[in-house]
C-alpha positions as CSV (number, residue, x, y, z in Angstrom):
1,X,66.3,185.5,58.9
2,X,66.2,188.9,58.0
3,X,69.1,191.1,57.4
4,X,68.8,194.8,57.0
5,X,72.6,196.4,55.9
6,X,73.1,200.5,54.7
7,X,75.2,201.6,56.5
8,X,73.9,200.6,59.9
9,X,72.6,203.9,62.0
10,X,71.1,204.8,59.0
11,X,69.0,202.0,58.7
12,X,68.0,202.0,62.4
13,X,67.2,205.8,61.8
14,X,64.7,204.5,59.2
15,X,63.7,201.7,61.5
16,X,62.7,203.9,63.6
17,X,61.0,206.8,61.6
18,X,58.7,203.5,59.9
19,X,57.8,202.2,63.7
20,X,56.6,205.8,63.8
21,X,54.4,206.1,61.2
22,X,53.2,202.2,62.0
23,X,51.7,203.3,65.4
24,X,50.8,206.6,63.8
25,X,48.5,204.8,61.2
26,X,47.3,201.7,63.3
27,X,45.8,204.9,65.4
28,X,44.3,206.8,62.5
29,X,40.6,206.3,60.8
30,X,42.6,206.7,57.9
31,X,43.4,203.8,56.7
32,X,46.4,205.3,54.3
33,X,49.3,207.1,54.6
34,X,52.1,208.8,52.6
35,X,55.5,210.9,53.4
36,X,58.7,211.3,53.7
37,X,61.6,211.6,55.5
38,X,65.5,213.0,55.7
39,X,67.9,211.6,58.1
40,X,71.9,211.9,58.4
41,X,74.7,209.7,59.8
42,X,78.3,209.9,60.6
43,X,80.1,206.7,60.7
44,X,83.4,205.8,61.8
45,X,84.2,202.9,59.9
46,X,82.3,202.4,56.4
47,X,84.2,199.2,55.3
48,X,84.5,197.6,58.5
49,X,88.3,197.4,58.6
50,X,90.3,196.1,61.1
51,X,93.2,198.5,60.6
52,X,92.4,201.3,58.8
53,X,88.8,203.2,59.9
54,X,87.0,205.1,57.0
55,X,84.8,207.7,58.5
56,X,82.1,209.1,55.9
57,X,78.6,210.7,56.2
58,X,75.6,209.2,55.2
59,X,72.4,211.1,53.9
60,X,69.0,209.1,53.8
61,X,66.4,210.4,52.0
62,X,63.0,208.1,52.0
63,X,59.4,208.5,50.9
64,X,56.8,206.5,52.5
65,X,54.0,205.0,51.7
66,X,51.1,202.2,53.4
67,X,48.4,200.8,54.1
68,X,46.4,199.3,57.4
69,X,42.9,198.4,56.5
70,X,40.2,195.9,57.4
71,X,38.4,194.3,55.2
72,X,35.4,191.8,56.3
73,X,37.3,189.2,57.9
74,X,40.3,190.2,56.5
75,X,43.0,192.6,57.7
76,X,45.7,193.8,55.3
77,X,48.6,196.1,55.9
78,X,51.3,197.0,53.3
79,X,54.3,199.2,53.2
80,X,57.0,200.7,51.1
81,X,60.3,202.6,51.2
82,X,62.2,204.3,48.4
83,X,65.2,205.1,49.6
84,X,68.3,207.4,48.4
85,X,72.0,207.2,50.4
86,X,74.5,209.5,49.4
87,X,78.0,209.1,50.9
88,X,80.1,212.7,51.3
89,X,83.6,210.6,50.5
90,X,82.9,207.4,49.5
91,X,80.4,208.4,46.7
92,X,81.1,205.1,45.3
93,X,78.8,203.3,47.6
94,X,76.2,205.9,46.5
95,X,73.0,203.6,46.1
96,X,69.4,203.5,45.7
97,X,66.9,201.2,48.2
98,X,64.2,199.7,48.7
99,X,61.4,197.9,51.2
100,X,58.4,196.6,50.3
101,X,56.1,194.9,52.7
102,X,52.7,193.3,52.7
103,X,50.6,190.9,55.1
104,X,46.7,189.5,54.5
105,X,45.4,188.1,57.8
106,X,42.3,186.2,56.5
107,X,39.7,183.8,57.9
108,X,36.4,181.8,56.7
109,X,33.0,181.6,58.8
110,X,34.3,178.0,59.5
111,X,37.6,177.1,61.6
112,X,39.5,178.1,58.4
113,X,42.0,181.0,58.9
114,X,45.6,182.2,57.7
115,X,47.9,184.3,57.1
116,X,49.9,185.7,53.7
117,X,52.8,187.8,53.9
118,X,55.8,189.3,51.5
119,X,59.0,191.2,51.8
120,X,61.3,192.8,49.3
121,X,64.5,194.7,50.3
122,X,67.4,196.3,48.4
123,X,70.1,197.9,49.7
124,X,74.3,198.3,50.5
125,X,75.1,195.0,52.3
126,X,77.3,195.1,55.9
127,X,81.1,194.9,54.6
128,X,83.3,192.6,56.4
129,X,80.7,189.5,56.3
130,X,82.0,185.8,57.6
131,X,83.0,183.8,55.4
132,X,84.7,186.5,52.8
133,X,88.0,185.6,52.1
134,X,89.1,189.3,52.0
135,X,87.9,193.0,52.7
136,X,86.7,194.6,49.9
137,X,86.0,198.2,49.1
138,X,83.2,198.3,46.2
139,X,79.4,198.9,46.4
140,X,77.7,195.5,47.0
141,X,74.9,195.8,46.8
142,X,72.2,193.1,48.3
143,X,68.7,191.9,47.6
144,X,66.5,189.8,50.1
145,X,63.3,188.2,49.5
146,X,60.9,186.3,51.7
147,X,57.6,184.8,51.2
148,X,55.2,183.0,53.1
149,X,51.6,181.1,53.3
150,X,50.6,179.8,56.3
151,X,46.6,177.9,57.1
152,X,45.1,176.6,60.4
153,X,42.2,174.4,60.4
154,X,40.6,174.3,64.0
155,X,39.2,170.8,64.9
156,X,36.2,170.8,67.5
157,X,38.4,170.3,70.4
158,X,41.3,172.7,71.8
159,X,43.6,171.2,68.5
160,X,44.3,172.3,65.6
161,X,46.2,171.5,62.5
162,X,48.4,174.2,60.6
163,X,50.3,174.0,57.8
164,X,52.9,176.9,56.4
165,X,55.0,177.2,53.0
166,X,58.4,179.9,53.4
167,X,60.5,180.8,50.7
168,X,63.5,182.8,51.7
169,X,66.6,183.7,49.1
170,X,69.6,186.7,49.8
171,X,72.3,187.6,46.6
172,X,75.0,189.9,46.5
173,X,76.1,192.0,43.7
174,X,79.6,191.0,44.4
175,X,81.5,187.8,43.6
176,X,83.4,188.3,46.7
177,X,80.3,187.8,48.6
178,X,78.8,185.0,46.2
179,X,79.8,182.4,48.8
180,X,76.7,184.0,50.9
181,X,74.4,184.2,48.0
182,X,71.6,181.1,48.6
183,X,68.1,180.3,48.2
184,X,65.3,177.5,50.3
185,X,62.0,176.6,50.1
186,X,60.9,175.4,53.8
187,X,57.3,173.6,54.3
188,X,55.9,172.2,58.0
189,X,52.6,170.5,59.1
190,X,51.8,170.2,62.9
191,X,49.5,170.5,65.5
192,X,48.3,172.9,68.3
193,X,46.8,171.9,71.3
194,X,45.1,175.5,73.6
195,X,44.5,173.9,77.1
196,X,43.5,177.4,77.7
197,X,43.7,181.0,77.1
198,X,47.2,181.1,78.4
199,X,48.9,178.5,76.5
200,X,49.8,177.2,73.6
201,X,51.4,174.3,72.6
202,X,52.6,173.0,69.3
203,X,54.3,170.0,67.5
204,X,55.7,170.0,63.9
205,X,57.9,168.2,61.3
206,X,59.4,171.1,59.1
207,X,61.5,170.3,55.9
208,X,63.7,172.6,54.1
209,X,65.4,172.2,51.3
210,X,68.1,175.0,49.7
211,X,71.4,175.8,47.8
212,X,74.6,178.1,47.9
213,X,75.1,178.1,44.0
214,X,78.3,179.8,44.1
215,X,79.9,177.4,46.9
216,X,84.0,177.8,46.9
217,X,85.8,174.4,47.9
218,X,89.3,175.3,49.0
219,X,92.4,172.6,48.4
220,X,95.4,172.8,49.1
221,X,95.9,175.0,52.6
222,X,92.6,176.9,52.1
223,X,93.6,178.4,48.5
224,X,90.5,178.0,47.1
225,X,90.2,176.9,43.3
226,X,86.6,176.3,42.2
227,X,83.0,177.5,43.0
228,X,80.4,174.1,43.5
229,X,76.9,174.2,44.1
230,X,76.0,173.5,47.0
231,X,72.8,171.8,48.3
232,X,71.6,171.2,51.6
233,X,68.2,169.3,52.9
234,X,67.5,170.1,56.6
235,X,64.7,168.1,58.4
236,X,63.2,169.9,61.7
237,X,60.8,168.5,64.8
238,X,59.9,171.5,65.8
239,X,58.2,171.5,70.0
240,X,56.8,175.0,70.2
241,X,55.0,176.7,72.9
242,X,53.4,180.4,74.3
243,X,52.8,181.3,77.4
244,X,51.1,184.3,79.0
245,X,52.2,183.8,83.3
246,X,50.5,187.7,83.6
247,X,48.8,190.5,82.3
248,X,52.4,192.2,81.6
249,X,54.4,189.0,80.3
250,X,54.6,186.5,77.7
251,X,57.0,183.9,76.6
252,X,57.8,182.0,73.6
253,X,59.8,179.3,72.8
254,X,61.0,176.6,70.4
255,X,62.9,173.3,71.1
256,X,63.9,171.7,67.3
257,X,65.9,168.4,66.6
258,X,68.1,169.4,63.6
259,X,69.6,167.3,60.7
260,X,71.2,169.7,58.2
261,X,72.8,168.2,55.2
262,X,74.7,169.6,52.9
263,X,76.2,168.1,49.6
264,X,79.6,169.1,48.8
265,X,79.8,171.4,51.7
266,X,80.0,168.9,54.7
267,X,81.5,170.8,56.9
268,X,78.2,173.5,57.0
269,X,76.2,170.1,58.2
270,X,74.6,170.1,61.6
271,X,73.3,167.7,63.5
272,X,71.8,168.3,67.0
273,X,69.5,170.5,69.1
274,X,68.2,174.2,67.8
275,X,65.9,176.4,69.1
276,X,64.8,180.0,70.6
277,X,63.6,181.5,74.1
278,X,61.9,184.7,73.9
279,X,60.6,187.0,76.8
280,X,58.1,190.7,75.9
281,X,57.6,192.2,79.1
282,X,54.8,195.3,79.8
283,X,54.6,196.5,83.2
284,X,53.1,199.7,82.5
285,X,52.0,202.2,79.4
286,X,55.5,203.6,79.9
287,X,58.0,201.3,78.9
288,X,58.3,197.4,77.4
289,X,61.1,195.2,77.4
290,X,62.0,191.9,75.2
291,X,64.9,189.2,75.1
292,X,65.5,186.6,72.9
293,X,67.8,184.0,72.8
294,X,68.6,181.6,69.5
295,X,70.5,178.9,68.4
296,X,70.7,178.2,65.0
297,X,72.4,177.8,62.0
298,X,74.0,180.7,59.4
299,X,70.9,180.4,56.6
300,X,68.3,180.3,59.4
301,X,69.2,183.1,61.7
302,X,71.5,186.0,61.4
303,X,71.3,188.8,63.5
304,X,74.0,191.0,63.1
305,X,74.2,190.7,58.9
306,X,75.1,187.8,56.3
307,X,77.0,184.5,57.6
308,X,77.9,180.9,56.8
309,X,77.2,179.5,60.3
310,X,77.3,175.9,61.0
311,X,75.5,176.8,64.0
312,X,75.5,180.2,66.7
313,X,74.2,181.3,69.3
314,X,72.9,184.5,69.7
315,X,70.6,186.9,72.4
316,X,69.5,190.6,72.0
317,X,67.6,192.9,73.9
318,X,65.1,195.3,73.6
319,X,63.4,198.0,75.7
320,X,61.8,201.5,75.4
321,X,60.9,203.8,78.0
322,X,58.2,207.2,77.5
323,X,59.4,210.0,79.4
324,X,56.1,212.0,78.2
325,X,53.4,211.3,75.6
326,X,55.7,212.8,73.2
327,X,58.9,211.4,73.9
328,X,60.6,207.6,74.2
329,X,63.8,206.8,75.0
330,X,64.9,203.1,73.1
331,X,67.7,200.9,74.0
332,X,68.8,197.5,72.1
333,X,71.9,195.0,73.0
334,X,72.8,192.7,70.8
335,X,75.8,189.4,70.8
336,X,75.9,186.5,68.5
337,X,78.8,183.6,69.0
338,X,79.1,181.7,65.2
339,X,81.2,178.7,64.6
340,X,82.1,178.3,60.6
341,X,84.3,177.3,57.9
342,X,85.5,180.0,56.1
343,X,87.6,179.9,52.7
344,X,90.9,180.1,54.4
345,X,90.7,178.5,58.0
346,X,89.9,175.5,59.7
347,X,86.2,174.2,60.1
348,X,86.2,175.7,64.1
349,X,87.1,178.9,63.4
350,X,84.1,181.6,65.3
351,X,83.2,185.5,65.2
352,X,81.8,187.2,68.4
353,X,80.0,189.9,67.3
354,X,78.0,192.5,69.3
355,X,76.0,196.1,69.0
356,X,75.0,198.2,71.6
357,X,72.4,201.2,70.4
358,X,70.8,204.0,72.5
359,X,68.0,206.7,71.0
360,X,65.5,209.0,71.9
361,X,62.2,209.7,69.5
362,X,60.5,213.1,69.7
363,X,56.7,212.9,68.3
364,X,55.9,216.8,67.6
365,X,52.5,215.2,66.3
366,X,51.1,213.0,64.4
367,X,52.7,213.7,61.6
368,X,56.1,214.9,62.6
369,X,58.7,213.3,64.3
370,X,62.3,213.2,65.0
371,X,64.7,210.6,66.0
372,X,68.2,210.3,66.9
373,X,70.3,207.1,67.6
374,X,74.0,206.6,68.6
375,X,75.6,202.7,68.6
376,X,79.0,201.0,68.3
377,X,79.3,197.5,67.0
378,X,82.2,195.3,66.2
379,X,83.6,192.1,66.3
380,X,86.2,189.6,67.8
381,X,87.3,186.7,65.4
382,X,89.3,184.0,64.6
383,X,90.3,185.6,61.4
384,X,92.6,188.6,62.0
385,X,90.9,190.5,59.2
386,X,87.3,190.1,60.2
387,X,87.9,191.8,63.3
388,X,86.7,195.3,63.8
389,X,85.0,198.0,65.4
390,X,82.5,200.9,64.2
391,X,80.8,204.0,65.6
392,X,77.9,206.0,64.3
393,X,75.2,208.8,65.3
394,X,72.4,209.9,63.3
395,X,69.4,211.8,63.4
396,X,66.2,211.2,61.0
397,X,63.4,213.5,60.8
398,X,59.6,212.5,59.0
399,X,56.2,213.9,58.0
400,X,53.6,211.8,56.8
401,X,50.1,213.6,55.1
402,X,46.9,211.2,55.6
C-alpha cells in the first residue's frame, strides 16, 4: 500500500534525489550520510479540478539524513526526510513533511533469520481522491504508517516455515476525506519450498482484520446522513512464487483466494481471485526495466493515491537507461481501473486513472546531483467531478557530506 501525495512532481523530484543518495551510500565505506536538497515545481492543476485548473509553484526544501551499516549478522539501514513546501499562490496548502524509514535484516547461527522494518510519512494528500463526495480546496494533510515483523525458520530440507505480522493505518486531516481514513493489522504463516537456486515457491493462509471508523452510509438517493464504523475481516490463501529464467531476469508472482468482509459496508466486500505478476529485467550495466501487474482491493493496493476500491486492477512500468557514468534517463507508466461505491453513486461506478513521467538525473559526483522530471496524470470516471487532468515539471538539486 503505500501512497506518497505533495504535490506529485515534487515528490517524484524527492524520490529521486533519495534513490541518489541510496546508491551513493550503499557505495561508500561510510556508513552515514547527511544533506540536503532544494527542488522546484510548476503544476498545472493543484486541486485536481475537472473544470477549473489551478496552476501554482511548488518549492521543496529537504534535509537528509541515513544510515547503511552491517552489523555481525545484521544489516540495518535507516532514513529520514524533513521536508518544507511552499506554494507561490496557494500558500494555504503551505506544509511541513516528513519520511522516516528503518529496516533490520537479522539472522542466528541456526536456520533462524528475519526481517524488521518501519515507515512514517506526513505530508499534503492527492486532492480529488475516490470516494469524496466533493472537491475540496483546504490543506489536508495526511499521515501513513506501516510496520512489519517477519521470521523464517529453515527445516533440514529445501522447506521452510515463515511467519510475518503487518500493521498498516492512513488518516486525513480532513473530514471530507474521513471516509478514507482506516487502520489493519494483517498476520500469515506458510511455507517455502527452494527446489533450487532459481525458484521459489510458497504457500500461506494470511488474515487481516481492519476498520474505516468514519464510514458514511448514504439513504435516500446517495444523500448521506450518518458516519458508521466500519469493520472488515479479509481471509487470504496466498500461492506465491520467484523465478530467476536468466542472469538478466526475474519474476514474481502471487495467486490469492480472497474473502473480504465488511460489516456495515457490504458493498466494499469481495469475494474471488487477487493477486500480482511482476517482471525486473537487466540486460546490461546500462539500463533496467520492471512491470507489474495487480489486482486488488482499495485498502490493499493503491497506486495512484487514496481509494475505496472493492477491487482494481492496475499495471505500471519502470525503466532507466545510463547514457554515461554520470547521467540516466528514467521513464515510468502507470494505469489503474477501480470499481467502487462512492457516497453518491451506484455500487459499479469505476475511475481510470493513469501517469506517464519522463526524467533525466545528472550525478556531478558523489555528492552532487541534479534531477529533473516532467509527467501528466489524470483521470476518466464515472463521476463527472472526479475527472481531471494535471501537468507538472520540476527540477531538484542535492549535496550530501559523509
Amino acid at each position: 500500500m503505500t501512497r506518497n501525495k505533495t504535490s506529485r512532481l515534487a515528490r517524484i523530484g524527492l524520490g529521486l534525489s533519495l534513490g541518489v543518495a541510496g546508491t551513493v551510500v550503499h557505495a561508500d565505506p561510510n556508513p552515514y550520510y547527511l544533506g540536503g536538497s532544494l527542488g522546484v515545481t510548476r503544476v498545472s492543476n493543484v486541486y485536481r479540478t475537472s473544470t477549473d485548473e489551478n496552476s501554482d509553484t511548488v518549492t521543496t526544501a529537504s534535509l537528509l539524513a541515513g544510515v547503511d551499516q552491517q552489523i555481525g549478522r545484521q544489516h540495518l539501514t535507516a532514513d529520514a526526510t524533513l521536508q518544507q513546501n511552499r506554494y507561490a499562490t496557494n500558500d494555504i496548502l503551505n506544509n511541513n513533511g516528513y519520511t522516516l524509514r528503518s529496516n533490520l535484516d537479522w539472522a542466528t547461527a541456526g536456520r533462524i533469520s528475519g526481517t524488521l522494518s518501519a515507515s512514517a510519512t506526513r505530508q499534503l494528500a492527492n486532492y480529488n481522491a475516490a470516494g469524496v463526495s466533493q472537491p475540496v480546496f483546504e490543506k489536508n494533510i495526511e499521515n501513513d504508517r506501516r510496520y512489519q515483523a517477519l521470521i523464517r525458520i529453515g527445516l533440514v530440507t529445501r522447506w521452510s516455515a515463515e511467519a510475518s505480522y503487518t500493521h498498516n493505518s492512513q488518516e486525513f486531516s480532513l473530514i471530507e476525506y474521513s471516509a478514507l481514513n482506516f487502520s489493519q493489522n494483517a498476520g500469515s504463516l506458510g511455507l517455502v519450498y527452494r527446489p533450487s537456486d532459481l525458484l521459489r515457491l510458497g504457500l500461506a493462509f494470511r488474515h487481516t482484520e481492519g476498520e474505516y471508523p468514519q464510514y458514511p452510509l448514504s439513504i435516500g438517493g446517495g444523500v448521506f446522513s450518518f458516519y458508521v464504523d466500519d469493520t472488515f475481516k479479509r481471509n487470504d490463501v496466498d500461492f506465491t512464487g520467484t523465478w530467476q529464467p536468466t542472469g538478466s531476469s526475474n519474476v514474481t508472482t502471487r495467486l490469492s483466494w480472497t474473502n473480504n468482509r465488511h460489516d456495515p459496508a457490504e458493498s466494499l466486500s469481495y469475494r474471488g481471485l487477487t493477486g500480482s505478476l511482476g517482471w525486473n529485467y537487466s540486460p546490461g550495466g546500462r539500463w533496467t526495466f520492471s512491470a507489474q501487474l495487480t489486482r486488488d482491493t482499495g485498502e490493499q493496493a493503491t497506486l495512484l493515491g487514496p481509494s475505496q476500491n472493492r477491487v482494481g486492477n492496475s499495471v505500471q512500468l519502470n525503466t532507466s537507461y545510463d547514457l554515461t557514468s554520470k547521467i540516466a534517463l528514467t521513464g515510468s507508466a502507470s494505469a489503474r481501473r477501480g470499481t467502487y461505491r462512492s457516497i453518491t453513486d451506484a455500487p459499479d461506478a469505476f475511475d481510470n486513472d493513469h501517469s506517464v513521467s519522463l526524467g533525466t538525473r545528472f550525478a556531478y559526483s558523489r555528492s552532487l546531483s541534479l534531477s529533473c522530471q516532467a509527467y501528466r496524470t489524470g483521470r476518466s470516471s464515472s463521476v463527472s467531478y472526479n475527472n481531471f487532468n494535471a501537468t507538472g515539471v520540476g527540477c531538484t538539486a542535492q549535496a550530501l557530506v559523509y
